[in-house]
DOTOR-583368 format. One line per 4 residues: number of its first residue (from 1); their letters; for each residue x, y, z of C-alpha. Coordinates in steps of 0.001 Angstrom, whole numbers, plus 500000, padded with zeros to 6 digits. Layout:
N
NUM	a	X Y Z; ...
! end
This chain:
138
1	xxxx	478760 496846 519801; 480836 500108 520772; 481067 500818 524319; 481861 504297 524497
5	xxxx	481283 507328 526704; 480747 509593 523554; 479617 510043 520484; 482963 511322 519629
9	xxxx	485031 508177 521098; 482208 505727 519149; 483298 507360 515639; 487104 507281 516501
13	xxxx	486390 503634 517490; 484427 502665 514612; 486837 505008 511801; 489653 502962 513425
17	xxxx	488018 499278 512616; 487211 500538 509031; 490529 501295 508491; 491909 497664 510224
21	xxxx	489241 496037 508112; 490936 497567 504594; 494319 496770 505811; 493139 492727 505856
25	xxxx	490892 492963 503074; 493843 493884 500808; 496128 491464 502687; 493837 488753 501765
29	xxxx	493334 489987 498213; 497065 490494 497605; 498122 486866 498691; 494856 485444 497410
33	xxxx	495977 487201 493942; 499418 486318 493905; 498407 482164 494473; 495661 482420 491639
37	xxxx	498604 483917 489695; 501022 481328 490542; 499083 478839 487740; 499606 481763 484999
41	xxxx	503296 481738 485277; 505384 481046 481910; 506730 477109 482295; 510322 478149 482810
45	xxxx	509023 480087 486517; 510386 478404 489595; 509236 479737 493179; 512357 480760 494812
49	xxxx	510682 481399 498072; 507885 483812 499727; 508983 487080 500579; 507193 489889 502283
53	xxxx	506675 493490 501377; 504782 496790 502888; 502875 499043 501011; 500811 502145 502363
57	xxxx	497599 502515 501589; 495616 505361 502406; 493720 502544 505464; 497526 502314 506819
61	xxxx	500049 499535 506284; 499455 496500 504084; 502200 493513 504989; 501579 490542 502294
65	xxxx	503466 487744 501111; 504100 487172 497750; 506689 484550 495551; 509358 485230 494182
69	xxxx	510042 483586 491174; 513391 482456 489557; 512952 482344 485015; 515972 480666 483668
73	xxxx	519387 481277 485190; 519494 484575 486102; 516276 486447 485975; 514672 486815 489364
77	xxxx	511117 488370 489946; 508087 488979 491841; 505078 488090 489466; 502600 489913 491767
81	xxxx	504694 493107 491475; 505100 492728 487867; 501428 492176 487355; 500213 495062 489647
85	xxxx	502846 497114 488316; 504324 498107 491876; 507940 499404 491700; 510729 497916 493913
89	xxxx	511280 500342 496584; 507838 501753 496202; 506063 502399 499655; 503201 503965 498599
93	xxxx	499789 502576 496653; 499135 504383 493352; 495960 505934 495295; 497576 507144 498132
97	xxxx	500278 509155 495576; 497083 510369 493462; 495789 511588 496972; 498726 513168 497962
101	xxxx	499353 514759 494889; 495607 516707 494489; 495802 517512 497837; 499437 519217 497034
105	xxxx	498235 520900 494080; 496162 522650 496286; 498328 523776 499388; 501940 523574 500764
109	xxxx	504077 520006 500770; 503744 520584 505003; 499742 521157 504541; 499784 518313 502746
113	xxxx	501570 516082 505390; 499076 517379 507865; 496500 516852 506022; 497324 513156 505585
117	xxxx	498243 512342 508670; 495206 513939 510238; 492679 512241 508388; 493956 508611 507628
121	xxxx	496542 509009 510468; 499723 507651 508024; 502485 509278 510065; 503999 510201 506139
125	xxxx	506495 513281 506694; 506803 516326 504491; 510041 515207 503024; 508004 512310 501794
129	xxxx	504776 514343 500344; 507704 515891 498432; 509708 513388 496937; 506057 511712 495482
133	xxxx	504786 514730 494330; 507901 515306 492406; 508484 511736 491691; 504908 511954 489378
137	xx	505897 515326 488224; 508648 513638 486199
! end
């Protein structure tokens, strides 16, 4: 139950345990995904290791571990990446971009930021909103 003095404080409360709740939700389904994969690798897949790896969502950071595979001598990969499609170097979820880009589409790169920031509380800069936006221009 929320102990708060307002009705205010009870929403921040509860919008903030929503948003923790999504960020372990998609930890769980990321590393339960990548260990369900790890039986549909090719043969020639050995697990290197675990590694971990951020991505933003628009609930805040997701931290998951996921293998990394070795195929053959010199081929090196992440089979969760590869299956999701993430990018290396990516920091954002394909939602969060589409997000960001509609709401750019519609105001200023800084608007934008704002926008973001105030209502899932990312801390994303402008410099950010713009390399995206332009990034799925191209």
């Amino acid at each position: 139950m929320v102990k708060s003095g307002s009705l205010f404080e009870a929403e921040q409360i509860i919008l903030k345990g929503v948003l923790e709740l999504g960020q372990v939700i998609m930890q769980n389904f990321l590393e339960s995904l990548d260990r369900s994969l790890k039986s549909q690798t090719p043969a020639n897949y050995q697990v290197i290791n675990k590694q971990p790896r951020t991505l933003n969502f628009i609930f805040g950071p997701v931290t998951f571990q996921r293998r990394y595979y070795q195929a053959g001598t010199k081929k090196r990969e992440f089979y969760l990446d590869q299956q999701l499609k993430i990018k290396p170097r990516r920091r954002l979820s394909p939602h969060y971009l589409m997000m960001m880009a509609k709401i750019a589409q519609t105001t200023t790169i800084r608007n934008t930021a704002d926008i973001l920031n105030l209502v899932f509380d990312s801390g994303i800069t402008a410099d950010s909103v713009m390399h995206a936006v332009h990034e799925l221009g191209n």
